[in-house]
C-alpha positions in Angstrom: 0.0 0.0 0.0 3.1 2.6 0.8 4.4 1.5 -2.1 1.4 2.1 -4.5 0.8 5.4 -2.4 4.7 6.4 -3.1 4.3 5.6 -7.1 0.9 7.9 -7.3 2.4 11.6 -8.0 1.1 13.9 -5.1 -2.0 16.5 -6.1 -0.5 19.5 -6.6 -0.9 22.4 -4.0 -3.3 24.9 -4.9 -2.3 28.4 -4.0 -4.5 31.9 -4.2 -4.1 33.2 -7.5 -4.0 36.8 -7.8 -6.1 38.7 -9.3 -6.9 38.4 -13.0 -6.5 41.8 -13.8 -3.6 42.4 -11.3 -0.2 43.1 -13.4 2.8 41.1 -11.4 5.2 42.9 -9.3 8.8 41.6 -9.6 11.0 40.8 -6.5 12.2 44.9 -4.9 15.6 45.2 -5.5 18.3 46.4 -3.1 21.3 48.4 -3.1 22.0 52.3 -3.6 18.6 54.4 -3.7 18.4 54.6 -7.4 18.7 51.0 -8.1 15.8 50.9 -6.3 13.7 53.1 -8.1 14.9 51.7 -11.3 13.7 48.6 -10.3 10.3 50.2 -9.5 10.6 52.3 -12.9 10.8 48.5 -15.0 7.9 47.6 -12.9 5.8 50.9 -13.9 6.7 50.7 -17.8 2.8 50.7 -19.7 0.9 49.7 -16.0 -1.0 52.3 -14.1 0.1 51.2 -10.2 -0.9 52.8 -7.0 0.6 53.6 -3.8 0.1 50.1 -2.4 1.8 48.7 -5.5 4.2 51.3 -4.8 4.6 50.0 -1.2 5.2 46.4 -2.3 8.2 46.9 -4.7 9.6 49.2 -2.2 9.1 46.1 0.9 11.9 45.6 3.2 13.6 49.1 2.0 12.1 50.7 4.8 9.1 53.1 4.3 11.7 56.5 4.0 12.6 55.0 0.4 9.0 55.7 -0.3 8.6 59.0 1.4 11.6 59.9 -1.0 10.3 58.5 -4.3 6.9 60.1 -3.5 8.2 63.5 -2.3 10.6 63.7 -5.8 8.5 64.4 -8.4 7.2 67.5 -6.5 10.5 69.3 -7.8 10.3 68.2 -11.2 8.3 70.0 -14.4 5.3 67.4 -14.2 2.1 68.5 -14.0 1.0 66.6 -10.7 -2.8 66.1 -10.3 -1.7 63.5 -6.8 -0.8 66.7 -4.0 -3.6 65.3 -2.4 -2.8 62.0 -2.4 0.5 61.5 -2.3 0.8 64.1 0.4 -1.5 62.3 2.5 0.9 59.1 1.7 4.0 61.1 2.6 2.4 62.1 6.3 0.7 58.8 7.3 4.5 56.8 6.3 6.1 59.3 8.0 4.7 59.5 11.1 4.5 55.6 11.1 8.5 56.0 10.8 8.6 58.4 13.7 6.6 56.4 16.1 8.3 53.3 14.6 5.3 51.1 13.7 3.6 49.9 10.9 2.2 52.2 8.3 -1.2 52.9 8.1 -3.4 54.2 4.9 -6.7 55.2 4.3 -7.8 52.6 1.6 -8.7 55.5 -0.4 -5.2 57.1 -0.8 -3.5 52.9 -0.6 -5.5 52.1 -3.9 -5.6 55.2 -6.1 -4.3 54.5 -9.0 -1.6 56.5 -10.8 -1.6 56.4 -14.7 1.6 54.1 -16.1 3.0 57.0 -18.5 2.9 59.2 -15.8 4.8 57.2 -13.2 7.6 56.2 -16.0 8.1 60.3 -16.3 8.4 61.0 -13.3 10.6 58.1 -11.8 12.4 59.1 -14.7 13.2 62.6 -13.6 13.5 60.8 -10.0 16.1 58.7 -10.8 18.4 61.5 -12.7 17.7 63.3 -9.2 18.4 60.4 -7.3 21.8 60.2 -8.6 23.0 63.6 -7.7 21.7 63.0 -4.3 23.6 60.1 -3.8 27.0 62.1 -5.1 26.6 64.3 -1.8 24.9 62.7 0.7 27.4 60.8 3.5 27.1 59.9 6.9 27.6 63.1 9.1 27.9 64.8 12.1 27.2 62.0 13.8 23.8 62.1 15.5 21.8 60.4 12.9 22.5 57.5 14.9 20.3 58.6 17.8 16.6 57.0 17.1 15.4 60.4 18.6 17.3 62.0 16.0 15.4 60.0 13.1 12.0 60.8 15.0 13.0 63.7 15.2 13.4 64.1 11.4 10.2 61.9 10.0 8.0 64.3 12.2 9.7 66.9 10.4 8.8 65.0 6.8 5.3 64.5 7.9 4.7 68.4 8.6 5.9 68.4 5.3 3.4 66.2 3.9 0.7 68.3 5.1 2.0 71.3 3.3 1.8 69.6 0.5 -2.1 68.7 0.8 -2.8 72.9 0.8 -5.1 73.5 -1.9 -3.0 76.7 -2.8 -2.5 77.6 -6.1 0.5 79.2 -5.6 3.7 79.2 -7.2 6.2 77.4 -5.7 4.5 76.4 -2.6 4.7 72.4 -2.8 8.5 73.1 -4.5 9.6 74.1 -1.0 8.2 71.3 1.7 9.2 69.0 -1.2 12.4 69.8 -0.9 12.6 69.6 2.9 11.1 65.9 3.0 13.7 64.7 0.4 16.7 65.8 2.9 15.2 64.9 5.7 15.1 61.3 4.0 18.0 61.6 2.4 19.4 62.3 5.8 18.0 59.5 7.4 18.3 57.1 4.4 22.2 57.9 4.4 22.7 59.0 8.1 23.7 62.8 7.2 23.0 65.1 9.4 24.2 68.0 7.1 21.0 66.8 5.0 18.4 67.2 7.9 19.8 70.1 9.0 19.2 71.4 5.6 15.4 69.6 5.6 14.4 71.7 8.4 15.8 74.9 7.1 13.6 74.2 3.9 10.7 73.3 5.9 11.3 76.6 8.1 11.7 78.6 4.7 8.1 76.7 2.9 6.1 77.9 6.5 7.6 81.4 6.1 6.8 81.9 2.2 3.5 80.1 2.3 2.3 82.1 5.8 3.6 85.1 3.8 2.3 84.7 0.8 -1.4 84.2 2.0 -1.2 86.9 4.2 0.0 88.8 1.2 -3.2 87.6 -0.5 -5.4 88.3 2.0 -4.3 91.8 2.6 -4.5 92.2 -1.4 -8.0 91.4 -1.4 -9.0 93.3 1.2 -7.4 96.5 -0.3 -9.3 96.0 -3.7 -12.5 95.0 -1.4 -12.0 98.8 -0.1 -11.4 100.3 -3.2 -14.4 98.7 -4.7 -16.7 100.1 -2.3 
């Protein structure tokens, strides 16, 4: 009977099948920050993906990888139609970083859906940037190693996030926190403190142009308010 049982080729496990419609995601790649996003650019090429797909190339980088990539393409000449959403993404990692426990997103933001030609323009343009970053960018000054210093720093990139959400159309308002969060992880992704130092200088110079700016606006209007009546 063992014997039969032994010849008789075993039923093959079934396992979950994904989702018909569901393009596959290749293994995340690891190494220097652009590699990374290179391998997420070869997974984007002529597939719409969203922030969850996102998330799961990106897995065991560590969620500042993907504050970075989604904090990049706020500097580059893309027309962005995500602030909203991608801002929102950029907060919620964050401050899952600074009180060092799992991410959480609103399934909302987790499963909208970015267009494929899009995302291969601006990883594109995040990669070139990438690259200078990583010319620079060094362990330094020394505190970086202090987990206080790194919560320190995401809380910084999730303020940051929230700036980006403002429905303001003004020039060169997401430019600035944009450019803040992308030290601040550059800091903590290479243990520079030069780079967070930097990070909150930008974020200190986004709240003093955008809080001037709208009070600029506001005084503006009320002047022409006067004027008309």
């Amino acid at each position: 009977m063992c014997l039969v049982a032994s010849l008789v080729p075993a039923a093959p496990t079934e396992h979950p099948s994904a989702p018909p419609n569901a393009p596959p995601i290749d293994p995340p790649v690891h190494g220097r920050i652009s590699r990374r996003f290179q391998s997420v650019l070869d997974n984007c090429r002529g597939r719409d993906r969203t922030i969850a797909d996102l998330e799961e190339m990106l897995s065991g980088e560590g969620f500042t990888v993907l504050v970075l990539l989604l904090s990049l393409p706020f500097v580059l000449p893309v027309p962005l139609p995500i602030s909203l959403p991608f801002g929102l993404a950029i907060f919620f990692f964050s401050a899952s970083i600074a009180l060092d426990r799992d991410p959480w997103l609103p399934p909302k933001i987790r499963h909208h859906s970015v267009p494929g030609k899009l995302l291969e323009k601006i990883l594109a343009g995040v990669i070139r940037l990438t690259l200078r970053i990583e010319k620079f960018a060094q362990p330094r000054l020394g505190f970086m190693e202090n987990r206080a210093a790194v919560s320190a720093a995401a809380w910084g990139m999730a303020f940051g996030g929230l700036l980006l959400c403002l429905p303001l159309p003004i020039p060169g308002t997401n430019c600035l926190p944009a450019l803040s969060i992308i030290l601040l992880a550059a800091g903590i992704l290479e243990k520079d403190g030069l780079f967070v130092c930097g990070g909150f200088i930008f974020s200190a110079l986004a709240i003093a142009y955008i809080g001037a700016t709208v009070w600029a606006g506001k005084s503006g209007v009320f002047w022409l308010w006067q004027q008309i009546s």
